[in-house]
C-alpha positions in Angstrom: -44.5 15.8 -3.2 -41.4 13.9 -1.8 -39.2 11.4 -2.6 -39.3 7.7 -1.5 -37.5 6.6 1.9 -33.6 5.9 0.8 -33.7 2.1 0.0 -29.8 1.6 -0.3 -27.0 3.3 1.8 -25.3 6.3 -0.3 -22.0 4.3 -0.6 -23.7 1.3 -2.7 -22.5 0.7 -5.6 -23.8 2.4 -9.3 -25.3 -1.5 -10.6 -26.6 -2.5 -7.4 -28.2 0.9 -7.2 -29.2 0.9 -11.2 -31.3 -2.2 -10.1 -32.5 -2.0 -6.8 -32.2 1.6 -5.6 -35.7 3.6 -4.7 -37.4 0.7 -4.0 -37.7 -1.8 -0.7 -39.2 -4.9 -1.7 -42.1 -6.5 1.2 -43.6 -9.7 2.1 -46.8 -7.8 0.6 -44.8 -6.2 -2.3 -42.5 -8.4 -4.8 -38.8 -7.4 -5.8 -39.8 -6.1 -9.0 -41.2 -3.0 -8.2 -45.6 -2.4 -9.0 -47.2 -0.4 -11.5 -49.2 2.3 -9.5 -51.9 2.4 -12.6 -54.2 4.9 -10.5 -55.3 8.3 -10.9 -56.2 9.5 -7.5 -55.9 8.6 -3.6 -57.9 7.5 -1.0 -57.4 9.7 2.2 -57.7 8.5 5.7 -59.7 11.5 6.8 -60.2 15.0 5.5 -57.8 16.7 8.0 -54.8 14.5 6.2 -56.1 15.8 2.9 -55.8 19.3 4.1 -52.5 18.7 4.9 -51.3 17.2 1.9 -52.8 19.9 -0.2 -51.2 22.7 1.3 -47.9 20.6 1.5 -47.7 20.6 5.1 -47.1 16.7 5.2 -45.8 15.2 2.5 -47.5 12.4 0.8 -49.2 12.0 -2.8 -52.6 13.6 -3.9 -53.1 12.6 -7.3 -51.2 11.3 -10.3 -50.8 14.6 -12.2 -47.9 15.5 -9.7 -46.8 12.3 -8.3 -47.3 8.4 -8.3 -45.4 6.0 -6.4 -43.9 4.0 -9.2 -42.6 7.7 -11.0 -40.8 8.0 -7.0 -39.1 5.2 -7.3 -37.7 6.3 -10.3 -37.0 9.4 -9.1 -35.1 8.3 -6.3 -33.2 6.1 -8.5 -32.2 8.4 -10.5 -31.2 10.8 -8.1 -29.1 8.1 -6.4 -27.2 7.3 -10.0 -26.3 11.0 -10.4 -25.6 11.4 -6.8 -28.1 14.3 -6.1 -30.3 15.1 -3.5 -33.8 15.1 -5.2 -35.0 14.1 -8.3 -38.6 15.1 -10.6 -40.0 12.8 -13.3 -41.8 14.2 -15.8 -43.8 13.4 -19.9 -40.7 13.6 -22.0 -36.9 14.9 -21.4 -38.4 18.2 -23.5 -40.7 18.6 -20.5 -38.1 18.2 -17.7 -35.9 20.9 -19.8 -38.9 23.4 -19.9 -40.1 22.6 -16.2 -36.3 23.4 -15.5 -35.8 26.1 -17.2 -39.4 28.2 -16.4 -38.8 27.3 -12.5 -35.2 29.0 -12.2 -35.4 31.9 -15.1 -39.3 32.7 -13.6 -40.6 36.1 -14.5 -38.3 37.8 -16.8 -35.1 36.1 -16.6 -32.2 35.6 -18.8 -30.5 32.1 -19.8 -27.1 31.6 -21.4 -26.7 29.1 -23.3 -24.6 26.9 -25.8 -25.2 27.3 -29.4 -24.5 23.5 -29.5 -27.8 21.7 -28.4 -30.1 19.7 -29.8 -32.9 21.0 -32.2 -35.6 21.0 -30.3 -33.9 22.7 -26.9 -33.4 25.1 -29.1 -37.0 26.0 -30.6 -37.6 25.8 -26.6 -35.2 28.7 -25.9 -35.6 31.2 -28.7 -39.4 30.3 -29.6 -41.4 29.4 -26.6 -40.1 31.0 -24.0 -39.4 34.0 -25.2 -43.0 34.1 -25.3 -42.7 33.7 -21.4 -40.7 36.6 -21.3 -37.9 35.0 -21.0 -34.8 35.3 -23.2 -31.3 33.6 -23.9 -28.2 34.4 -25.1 -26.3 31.7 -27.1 -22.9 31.7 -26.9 -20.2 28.9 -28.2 -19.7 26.2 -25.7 -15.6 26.7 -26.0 -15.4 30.0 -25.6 -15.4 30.8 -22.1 -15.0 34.4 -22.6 -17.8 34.5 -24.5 -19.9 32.5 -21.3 -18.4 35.3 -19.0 -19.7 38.1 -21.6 -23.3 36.8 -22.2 -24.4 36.8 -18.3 -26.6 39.8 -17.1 -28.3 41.0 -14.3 -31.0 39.3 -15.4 -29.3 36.2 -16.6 -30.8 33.4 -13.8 -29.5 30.4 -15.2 -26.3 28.6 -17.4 -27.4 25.8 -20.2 -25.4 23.3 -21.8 -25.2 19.6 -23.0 -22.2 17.3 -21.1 -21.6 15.7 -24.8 -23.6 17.4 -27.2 -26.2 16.3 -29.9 -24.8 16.0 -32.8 -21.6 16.8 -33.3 -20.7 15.0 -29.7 -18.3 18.1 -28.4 -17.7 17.7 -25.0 -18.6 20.8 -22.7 -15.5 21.9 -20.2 -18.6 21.6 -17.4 -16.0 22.7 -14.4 -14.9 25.7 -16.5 -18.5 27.1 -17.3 -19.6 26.1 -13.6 -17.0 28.3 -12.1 -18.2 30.9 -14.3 -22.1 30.3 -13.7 -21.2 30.4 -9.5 -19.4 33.0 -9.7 -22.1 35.0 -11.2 -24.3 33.5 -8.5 -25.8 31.4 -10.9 -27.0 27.7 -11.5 -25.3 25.6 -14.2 -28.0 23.2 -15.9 -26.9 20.2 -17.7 -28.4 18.4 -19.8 -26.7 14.4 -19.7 -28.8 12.7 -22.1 -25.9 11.8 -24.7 -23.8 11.3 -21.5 -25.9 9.4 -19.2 -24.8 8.8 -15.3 -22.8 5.5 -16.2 -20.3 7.5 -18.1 -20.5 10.9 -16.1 -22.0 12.5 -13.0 -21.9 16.4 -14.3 -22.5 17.3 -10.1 -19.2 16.3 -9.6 -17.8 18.7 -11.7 -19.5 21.5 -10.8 -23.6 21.2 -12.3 -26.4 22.3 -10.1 -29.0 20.6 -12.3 -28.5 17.4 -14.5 -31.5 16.8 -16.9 -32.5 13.8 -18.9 -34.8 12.4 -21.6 -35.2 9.3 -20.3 -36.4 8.0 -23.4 -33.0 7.2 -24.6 -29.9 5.8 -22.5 -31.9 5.6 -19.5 -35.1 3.1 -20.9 -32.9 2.0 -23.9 -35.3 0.4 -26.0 -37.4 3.0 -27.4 -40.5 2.2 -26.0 -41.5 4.7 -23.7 -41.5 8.4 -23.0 -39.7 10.3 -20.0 -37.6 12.7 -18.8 -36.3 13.7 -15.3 -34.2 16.8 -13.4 -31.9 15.8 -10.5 -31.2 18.6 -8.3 -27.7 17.9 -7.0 -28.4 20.2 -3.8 -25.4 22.2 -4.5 -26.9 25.7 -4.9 -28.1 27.7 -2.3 -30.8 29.9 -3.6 -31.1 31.5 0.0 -27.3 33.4 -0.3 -28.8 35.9 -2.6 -32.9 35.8 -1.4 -33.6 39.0 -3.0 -32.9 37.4 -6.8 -34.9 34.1 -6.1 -38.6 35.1 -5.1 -40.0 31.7 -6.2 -37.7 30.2 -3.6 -37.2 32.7 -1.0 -40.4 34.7 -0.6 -44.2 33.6 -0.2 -45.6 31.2 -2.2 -49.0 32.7 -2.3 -51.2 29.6 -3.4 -50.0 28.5 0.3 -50.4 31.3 2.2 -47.0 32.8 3.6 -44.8 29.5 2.9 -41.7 29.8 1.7 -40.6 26.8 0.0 -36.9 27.8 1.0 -38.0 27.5 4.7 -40.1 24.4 4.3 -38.3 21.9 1.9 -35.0 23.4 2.3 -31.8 22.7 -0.5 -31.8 20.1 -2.6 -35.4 19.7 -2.5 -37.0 23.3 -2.5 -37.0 22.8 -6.6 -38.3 19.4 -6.7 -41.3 21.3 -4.3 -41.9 23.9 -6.8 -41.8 22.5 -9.7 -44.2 19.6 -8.9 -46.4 21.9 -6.9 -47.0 24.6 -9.6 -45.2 23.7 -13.1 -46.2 20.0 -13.6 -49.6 20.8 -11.6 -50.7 23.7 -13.6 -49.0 22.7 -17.2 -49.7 18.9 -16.9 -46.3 17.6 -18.7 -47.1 13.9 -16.2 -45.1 11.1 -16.7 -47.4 7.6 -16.9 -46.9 4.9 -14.1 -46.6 2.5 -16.9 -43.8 4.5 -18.7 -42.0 5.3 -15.5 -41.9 1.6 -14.5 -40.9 0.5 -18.3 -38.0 3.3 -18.2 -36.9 1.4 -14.5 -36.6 -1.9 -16.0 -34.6 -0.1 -19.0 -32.4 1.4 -16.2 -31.3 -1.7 -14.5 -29.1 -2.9 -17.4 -27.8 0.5 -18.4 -24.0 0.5 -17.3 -23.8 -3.4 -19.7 -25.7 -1.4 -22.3 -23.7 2.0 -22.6 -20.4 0.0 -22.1 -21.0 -2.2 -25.1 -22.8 1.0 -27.6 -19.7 3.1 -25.9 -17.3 0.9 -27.8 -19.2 -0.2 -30.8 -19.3 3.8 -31.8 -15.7 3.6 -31.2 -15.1 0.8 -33.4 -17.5 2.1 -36.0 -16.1 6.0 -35.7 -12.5 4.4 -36.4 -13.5 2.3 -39.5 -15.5 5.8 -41.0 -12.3 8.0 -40.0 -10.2 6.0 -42.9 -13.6 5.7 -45.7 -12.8 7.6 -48.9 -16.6 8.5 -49.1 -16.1 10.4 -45.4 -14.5 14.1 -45.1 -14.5 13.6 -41.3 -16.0 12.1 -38.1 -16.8 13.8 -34.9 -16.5 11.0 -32.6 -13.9 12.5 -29.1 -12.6 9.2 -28.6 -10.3 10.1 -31.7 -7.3 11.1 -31.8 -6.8 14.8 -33.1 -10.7 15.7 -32.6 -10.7 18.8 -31.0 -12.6 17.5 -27.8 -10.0 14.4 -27.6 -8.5 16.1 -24.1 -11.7 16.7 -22.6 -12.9 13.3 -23.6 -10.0 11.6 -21.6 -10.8 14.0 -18.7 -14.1 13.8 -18.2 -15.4 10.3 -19.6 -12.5 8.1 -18.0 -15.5 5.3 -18.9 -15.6 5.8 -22.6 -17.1 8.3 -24.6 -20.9 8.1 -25.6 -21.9 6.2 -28.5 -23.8 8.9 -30.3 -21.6 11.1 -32.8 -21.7 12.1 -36.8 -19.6 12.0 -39.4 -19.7 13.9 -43.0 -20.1 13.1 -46.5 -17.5 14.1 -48.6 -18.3 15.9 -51.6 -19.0 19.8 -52.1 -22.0 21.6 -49.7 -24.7 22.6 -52.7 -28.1 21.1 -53.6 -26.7 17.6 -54.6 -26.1 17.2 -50.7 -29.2 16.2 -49.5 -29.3 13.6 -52.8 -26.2 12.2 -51.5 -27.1 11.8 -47.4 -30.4 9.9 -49.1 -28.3 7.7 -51.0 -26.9 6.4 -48.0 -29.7 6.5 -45.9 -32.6 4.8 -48.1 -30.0 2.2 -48.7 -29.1 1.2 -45.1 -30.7 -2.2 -43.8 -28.9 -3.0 -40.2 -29.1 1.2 -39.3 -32.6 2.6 -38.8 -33.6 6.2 -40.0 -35.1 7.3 -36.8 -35.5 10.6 -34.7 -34.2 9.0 -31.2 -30.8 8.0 -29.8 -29.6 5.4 -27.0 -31.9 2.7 -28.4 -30.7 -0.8 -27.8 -30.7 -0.5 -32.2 -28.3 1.3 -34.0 -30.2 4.5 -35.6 -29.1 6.9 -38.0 -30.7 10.9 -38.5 -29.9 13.9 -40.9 -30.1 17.1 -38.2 -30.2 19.5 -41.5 -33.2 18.1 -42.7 -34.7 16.6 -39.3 -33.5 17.2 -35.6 -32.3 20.8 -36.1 -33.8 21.4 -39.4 -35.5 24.4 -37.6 -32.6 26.2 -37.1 -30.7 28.8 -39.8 -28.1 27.8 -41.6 -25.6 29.9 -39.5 -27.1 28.3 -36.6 -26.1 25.1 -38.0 -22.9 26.1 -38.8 -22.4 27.5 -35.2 -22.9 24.0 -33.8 -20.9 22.5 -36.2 -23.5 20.8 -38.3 -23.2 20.8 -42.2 -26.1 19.5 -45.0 -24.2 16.2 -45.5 -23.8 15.7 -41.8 -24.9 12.2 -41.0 -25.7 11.4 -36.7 -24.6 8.0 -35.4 -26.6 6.0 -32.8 -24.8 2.7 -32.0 -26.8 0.2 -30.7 -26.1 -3.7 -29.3 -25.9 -5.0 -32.8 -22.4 -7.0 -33.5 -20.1 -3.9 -34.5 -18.7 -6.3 -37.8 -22.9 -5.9 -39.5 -23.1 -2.4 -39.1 -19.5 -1.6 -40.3 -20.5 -3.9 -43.4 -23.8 -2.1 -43.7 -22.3 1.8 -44.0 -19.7 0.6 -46.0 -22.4 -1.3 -48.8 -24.5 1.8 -49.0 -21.7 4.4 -49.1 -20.3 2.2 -51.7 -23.6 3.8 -53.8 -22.2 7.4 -53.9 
């Protein structure tokens, strides 16, 4: 249930922790670290499996809740975001929903920004309400509007550091003063913004998530997603509202995980212990190790897709076939300010842009034109890929949501989302411009 032995000191560098942190290379052992392709554990004698099992040593049991490559991982991860402790789980969906059931628990209350990606929010106003759990969505600018939405019940604060689509960047120090002083946790999701471009602990998050199947493995290939808990909130200054923390955690008797594991890794305890035990949502060893090798070239990767967009967003900004582009790193977007705050680094490379031409029924005809005519850009449902991808969120990503939810998050039918990958920046320029030349 714990987290590797710190391989590196705290003070090393983010690429020489992107590539060696987590993991202590042996005589035995070779610098690359193993794939742990096994299901179960031998036990030296059935007094250390007792233990294990009721968490009163740490240590692994079986692959459903931890393996020792998916450690690594989650140590390295936790290093690049700077946290304390870090879970691994199937798929960044997963590590959202882990998240989110652990902290809101039995009737609780999430705010949460109307500006998310598609799927987060069939999570939030579909399946967990069947949990018993509701949300309030709110626009991620209005601040009043954060303060007005939190309850009683309200157990936890939800928003995206850069968010997908539309790529407007959250004010995370401003809605983390208002979370705290609610007594709250702010949860952010970084997948758009990944840790090489910004650490959302240092401005004020409790809980960074990510699907690791983008930025972090970069290619495509393989499923993940992990929550870093940055250690920063302390569940035990108001026990009373946090049982699953402070009280007994009856499937061990009278332990209290507060008591046992302590902050920054009391979470990490539950959620391994009872949400990714009971539900399931495991990452693979193979898929954990595939994501590590992704994760050792990410700052050269995000750098180089971080300006491609840029370079990409500017050539679109001045295209007669374009009404506008919602890229922060331009001047005049609305999130420009924030963009030069928060992402001193560059901005992330995923953003959209729209078609001009009216909003009716020839819209989607129009977004098709350009799509089924691309060559270089690939119509696909991920982001971060080491290719340049293109998606239509009316018709695919957040084609689940009503059209005043899609207008709340700033999404129109003729909304096209931007993916830059490693390609040369000069091809993919050339490719938009020959298949918008079609409309």
């Amino acid at each position: 249930m714990t987290t590797t032995e710190l391989a590196l000191a705290p003070s090393t560098g983010f690429s020489t922790t992107q590539v060696q942190g987590g993991y202590r290379a042996s005589a035995s052992v070779g610098a690359v670290p193993p794939i742990h392709q096994t299901a179960a554990y031998e036990f030296s004698n059935l007094a250390e499996a007792a233990d294990l099992f009721a968490l009163r040593k740490p240590g692994i049991i079986y692959s459903r809740n931890a393996n020792p490559t998916q450690q690594i991982l989650e140590e390295r991860i936790a290093c690049l975001e700077g946290g304390a402790s870090a879970v691994a789980v199937a798929s960044g969906q997963a590590a959202v929903a882990v998240t989110l059931l652990a902290l809101a628990h039995r009737g609780g209350h999430i705010v949460a920004a109307h500006q998310l990606y598609g799927g987060t929010i069939d999570l939030l106003q579909e399946t967990l309400d069947d949990f018993g759990i509701g949300v309030t969505f709110v626009d991620q600018d209005d601040l009043d509007a954060w303060r007005d939405a939190i309850t009683p019940q309200t157990r936890v604060v939800f928003a995206e550091t850069v968010a997908n689509p539309i790529a407007q960047v959250l004010d995370i120090r401003a809605v983390a003063d208002i979370a705290h002083e609610a007594g709250v946790p702010l949860v952010i999701d970084s997948t758009v913004g990944t840790p090489h471009l910004i650490r959302p602990g240092e401005h004020g998050a409790d809980f960074v998530v990510h699907s690791a199947t983008k930025f972090l493995s970069g290619h495509g290939s393989s499923l993940g997603g992990v929550v870093v808990d940055q250690g920063t909130f302390d569940f035990g200054a108001d026990a009373a509202r946090w049982p699953q923390f402070t009280g007994p955690y009856t499937r061990f008797g009278e332990m209290v995980l507060w008591e046992q594991f302590g902050q920054g890794h009391a979470f990490a305890a539950l959620v391994k212990s009872k949400y990714v035990h009971d539900l399931g949502p495991s990452i693979s060893p193979f898929n954990a190790w595939q994501i590590l090798q992704g994760i050792e070239t990410l700052d050269l990767r995000v750098a180089r897709q971080s300006a491609t967009a840029l370079t990409v967003a500017e050539h679109l900004a001045g295209h007669p076939a374009v009404s506008a582009v919602h890229h922060p790193g331009l001047p005049g977007n609305p999130w420009h300010e924030l963009a030069e705050r928060y992402l001193p680094n560059g901005v992330p490379s995923v953003f959209s842009f729209d078609l001009a031409g009216t909003q009716d029924e020839t819209a989607f005809t129009r977004v098709a034109t350009v799509l089924d005519n691309l060559r270089v850009f690939r119509l696909v449902a991920n982001i971060g890929d080491a290719r340049s991808l293109v998606a239509h969120p009316a018709s695919m990503t957040h084609g689940h949501l009503t059209a005043d939810q899609r207008a709340a998050a700033g999404i129109s039918l003729t909304t096209i989302r931007v993916s830059a990958g490693l390609e040369d920046p000069a091809d993919l320029i050339a490719d938009l411009d020959r298949a918008l030349a079609l409309l």
